[in-house]
C-alpha positions in Angstrom: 115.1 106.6 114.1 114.0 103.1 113.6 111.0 102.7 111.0 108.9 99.9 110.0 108.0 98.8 106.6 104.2 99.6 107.2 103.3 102.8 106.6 100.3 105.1 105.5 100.2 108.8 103.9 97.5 110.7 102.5 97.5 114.3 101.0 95.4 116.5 98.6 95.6 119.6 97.1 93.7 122.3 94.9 94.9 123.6 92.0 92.8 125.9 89.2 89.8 123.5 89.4 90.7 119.9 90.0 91.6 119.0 93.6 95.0 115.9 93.8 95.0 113.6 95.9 97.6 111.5 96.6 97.7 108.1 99.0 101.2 105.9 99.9 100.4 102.7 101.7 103.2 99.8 102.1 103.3 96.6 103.4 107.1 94.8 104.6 109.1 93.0 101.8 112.8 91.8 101.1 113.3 94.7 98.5 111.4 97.6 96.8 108.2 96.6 95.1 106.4 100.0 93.7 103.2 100.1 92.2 102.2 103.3 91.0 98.2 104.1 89.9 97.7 107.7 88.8 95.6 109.4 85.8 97.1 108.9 82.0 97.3 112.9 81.8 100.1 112.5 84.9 101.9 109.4 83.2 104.7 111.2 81.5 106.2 112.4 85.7 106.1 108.9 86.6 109.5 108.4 86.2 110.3 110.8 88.3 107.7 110.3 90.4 108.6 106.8 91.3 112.1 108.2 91.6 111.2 110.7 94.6 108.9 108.3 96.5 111.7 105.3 96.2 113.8 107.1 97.9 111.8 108.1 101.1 110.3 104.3 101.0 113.8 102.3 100.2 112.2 99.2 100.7 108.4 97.4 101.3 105.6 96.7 99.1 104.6 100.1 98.0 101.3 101.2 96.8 100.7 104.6 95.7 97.7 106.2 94.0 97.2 109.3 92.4 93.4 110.8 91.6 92.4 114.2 89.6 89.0 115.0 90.5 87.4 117.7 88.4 85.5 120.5 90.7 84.7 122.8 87.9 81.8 122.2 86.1 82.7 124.7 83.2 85.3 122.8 82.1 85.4 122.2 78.2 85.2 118.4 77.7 84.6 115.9 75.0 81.9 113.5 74.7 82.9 110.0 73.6 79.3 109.7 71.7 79.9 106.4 70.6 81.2 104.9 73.3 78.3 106.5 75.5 75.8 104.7 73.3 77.4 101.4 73.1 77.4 101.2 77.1 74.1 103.1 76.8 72.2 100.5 74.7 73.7 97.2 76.9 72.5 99.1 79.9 69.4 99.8 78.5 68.8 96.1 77.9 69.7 95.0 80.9 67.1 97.1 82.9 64.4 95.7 81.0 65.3 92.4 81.9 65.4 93.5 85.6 62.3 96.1 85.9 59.4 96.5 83.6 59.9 99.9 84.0 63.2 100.1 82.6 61.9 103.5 81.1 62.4 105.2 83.9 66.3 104.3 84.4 67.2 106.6 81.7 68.9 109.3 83.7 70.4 107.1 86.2 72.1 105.3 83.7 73.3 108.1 81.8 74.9 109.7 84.6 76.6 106.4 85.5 78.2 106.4 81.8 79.2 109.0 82.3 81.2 108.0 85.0 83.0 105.0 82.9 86.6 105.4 81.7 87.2 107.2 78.5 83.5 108.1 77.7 84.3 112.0 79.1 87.7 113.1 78.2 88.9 116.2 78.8 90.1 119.5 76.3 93.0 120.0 78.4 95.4 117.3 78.0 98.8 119.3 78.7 99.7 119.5 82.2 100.4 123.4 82.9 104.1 124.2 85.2 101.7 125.2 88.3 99.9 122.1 88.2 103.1 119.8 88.2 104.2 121.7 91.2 100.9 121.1 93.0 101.5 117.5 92.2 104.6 117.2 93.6 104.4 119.2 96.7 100.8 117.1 97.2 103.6 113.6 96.8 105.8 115.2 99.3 103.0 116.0 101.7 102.0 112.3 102.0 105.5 111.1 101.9 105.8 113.5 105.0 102.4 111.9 106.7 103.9 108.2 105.4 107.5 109.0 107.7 105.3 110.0 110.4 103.4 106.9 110.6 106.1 104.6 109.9 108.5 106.7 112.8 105.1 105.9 114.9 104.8 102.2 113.9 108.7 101.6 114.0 109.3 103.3 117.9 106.4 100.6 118.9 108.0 97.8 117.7 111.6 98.6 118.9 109.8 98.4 122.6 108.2 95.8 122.0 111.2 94.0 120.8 113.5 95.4 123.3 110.9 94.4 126.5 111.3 90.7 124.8 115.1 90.5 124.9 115.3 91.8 128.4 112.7 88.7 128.9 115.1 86.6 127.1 118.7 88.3 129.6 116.2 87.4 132.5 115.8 83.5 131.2 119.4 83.3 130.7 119.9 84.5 134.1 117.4 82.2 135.8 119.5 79.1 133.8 122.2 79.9 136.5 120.1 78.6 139.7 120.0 75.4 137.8 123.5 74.8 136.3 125.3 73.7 139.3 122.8 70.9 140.6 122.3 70.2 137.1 126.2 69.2 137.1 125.6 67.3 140.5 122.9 65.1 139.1 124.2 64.1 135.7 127.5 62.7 138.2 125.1 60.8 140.4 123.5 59.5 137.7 126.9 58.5 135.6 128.2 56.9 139.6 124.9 54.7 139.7 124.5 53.9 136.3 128.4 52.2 136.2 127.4 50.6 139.8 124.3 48.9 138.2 126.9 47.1 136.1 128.2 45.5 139.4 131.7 45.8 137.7 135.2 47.2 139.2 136.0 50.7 138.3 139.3 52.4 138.6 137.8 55.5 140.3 140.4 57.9 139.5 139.5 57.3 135.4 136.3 57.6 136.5 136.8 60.8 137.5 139.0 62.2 135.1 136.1 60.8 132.4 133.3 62.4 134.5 135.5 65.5 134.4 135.7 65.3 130.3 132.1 64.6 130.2 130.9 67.7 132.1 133.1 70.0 130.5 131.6 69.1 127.1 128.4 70.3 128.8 129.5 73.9 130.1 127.5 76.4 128.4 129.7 79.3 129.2 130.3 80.3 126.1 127.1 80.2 125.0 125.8 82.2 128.2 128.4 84.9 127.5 127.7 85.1 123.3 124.0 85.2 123.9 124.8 88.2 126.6 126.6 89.7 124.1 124.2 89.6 121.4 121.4 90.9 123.2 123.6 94.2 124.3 124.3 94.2 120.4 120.6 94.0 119.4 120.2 97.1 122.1 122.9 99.2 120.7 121.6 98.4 117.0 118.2 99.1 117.6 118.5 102.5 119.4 121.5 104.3 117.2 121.0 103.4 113.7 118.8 103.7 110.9 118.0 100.9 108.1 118.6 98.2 110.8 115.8 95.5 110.2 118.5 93.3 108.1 120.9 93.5 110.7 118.5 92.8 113.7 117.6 90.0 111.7 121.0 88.2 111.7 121.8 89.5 115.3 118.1 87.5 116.2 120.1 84.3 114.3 122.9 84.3 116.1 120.9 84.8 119.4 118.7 81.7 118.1 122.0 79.8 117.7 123.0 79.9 121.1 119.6 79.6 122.3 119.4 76.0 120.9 123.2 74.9 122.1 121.8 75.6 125.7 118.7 73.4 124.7 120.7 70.8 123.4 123.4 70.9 126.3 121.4 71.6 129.5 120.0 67.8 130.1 117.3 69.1 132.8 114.2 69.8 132.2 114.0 73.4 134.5 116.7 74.6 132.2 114.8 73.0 129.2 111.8 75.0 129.9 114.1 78.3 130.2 115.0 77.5 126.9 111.7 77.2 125.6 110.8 80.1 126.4 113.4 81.9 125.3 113.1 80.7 121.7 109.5 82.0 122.7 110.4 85.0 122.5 113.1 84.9 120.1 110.5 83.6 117.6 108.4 86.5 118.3 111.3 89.6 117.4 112.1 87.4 114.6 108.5 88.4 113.4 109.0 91.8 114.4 112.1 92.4 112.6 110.7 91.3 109.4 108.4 94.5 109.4 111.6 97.0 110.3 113.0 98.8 108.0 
């Protein structure tokens, strides 16, 4: 299954009294950029942490974070008391400059230090077997929801891409009504550019050069490579996994033969074909850059 690099998983879980909760968003990117954000307590897993998630994600822009929130009050914890009073008497100061009645703030402000990192730390600071395992099997739960959302996210852009190249088969088709008038003009035009000249022509040269001249114009070739490319992109897209790098170079070569036609079809219907096959082109190449 095609997946794109966007992705977004969310699980939590209760264990003894805290509740985990764990969040995986990612953006696209060339190769694996991690960023992991998680409670000091969990800091010795995060190597294998980061190991397990890296190899669901494989590649994007990668941000996971990690939160412990304590649901029981009877916890045993520690009171930094003079780090509560440092942030207490700034505080303090500050609402009497804002309110005359600064008095009254006490509470409020001493339940938002206590809030603040590092002024409440808790007793416990050993991670027990049970809780590791609820921390892991809460990481796989949202790497779970992530694949979900990127399988979601990657099946709508595959459509979308796949609608686009049979836009860009049904351009390359339409060239076709235009190719053999277009060869009929470019000769009328050579004929009554050489009789403006109001010189003698050896007519048989002039045919044989007329001959050369069209021929250098034939986009055969680049009809049938840019056929070929587009059953390639089809057959990449819908059997393989991992396939936004190759898309992308299948979406160069199509681009390649995209711009011979342009610079070979000298008329301007088949000039406006090409225009909006690039179009479209330009729009997978976009695409592509958020597959996986």
């Amino acid at each position: 299954m095609v997946k794109s690099m966007t992705g977004y998983g969310k699980a939590e879980i209760a264990v003894n009294n805290k509740k985990i909760t764990v969040e995986i968003r990612s953006l696209n990117s060339k190769q694996l950029d991690l960023s992991v954000r998680m409670p000091s307590m969990y800091r010795p897993l995060e190597y294998e942490l980061r190991n397990r998630i890296g190899k669901v994600v494989q590649r994007g822009k990668v941000d996971v974070f990690i939160a412990a929130e304590t649901v029981n009050a009877a916890v045993p914890a520690n009171i930094n008391r003079e780090l509560f009073m440092s942030y207490y008497s700034e505080l303090k100061e500050l609402a009497k400059e804002m309110d005359d009645k600064g008095k009254h703030m006490d509470l409020v402000l001493m339940m938002s230090i206590l809030r603040m990192p590092d002024v409440v730390a808790s007793e416990t600071t050993e991670i027990s077997e049970h809780e590791k395992k609820a921390l892991f099997s809460a990481v796989n739960d949202a790497l779970a929801a992530f694949e979900v959302f990127r399988g979601q996210e990657g099946h709508a852009l595959i459509v979308d891409m796949l609608g686009r190249i049979g836009k860009i088969e049904q351009y390359r088709k339409d060239v076709e009504s235009f190719e053999k008038r277009r060869v009929e003009i470019i000769k009328e035009r050579i004929k009554e550019n050489i009789a403006s000249l109001g010189v003698a022509v050896d007519q048989n040269r002039l045919e044989q050069e007329m001959i050369f001249y069209v021929e250098k114009l034939d986009i055969t070739e680049e009809k049938v490579r840019l056929d070929n490319h587009c059953r390639y992109f089809r057959e990449v897209a819908g059997e393989e996994e991992n396939v936004g790098r190759k898309l992308g170079f299948i979406a160069q070569e199509m681009g390649r033969e995209i711009n011979t036609l342009g610079s070979k079809a000298n008329d301007s219907d088949m000039q406006r074909l090409v225009v909006m096959m690039k179009d479209e082109l330009e729009k997978i190449k976009e695409q592509v850059l958020n597959v996986l």
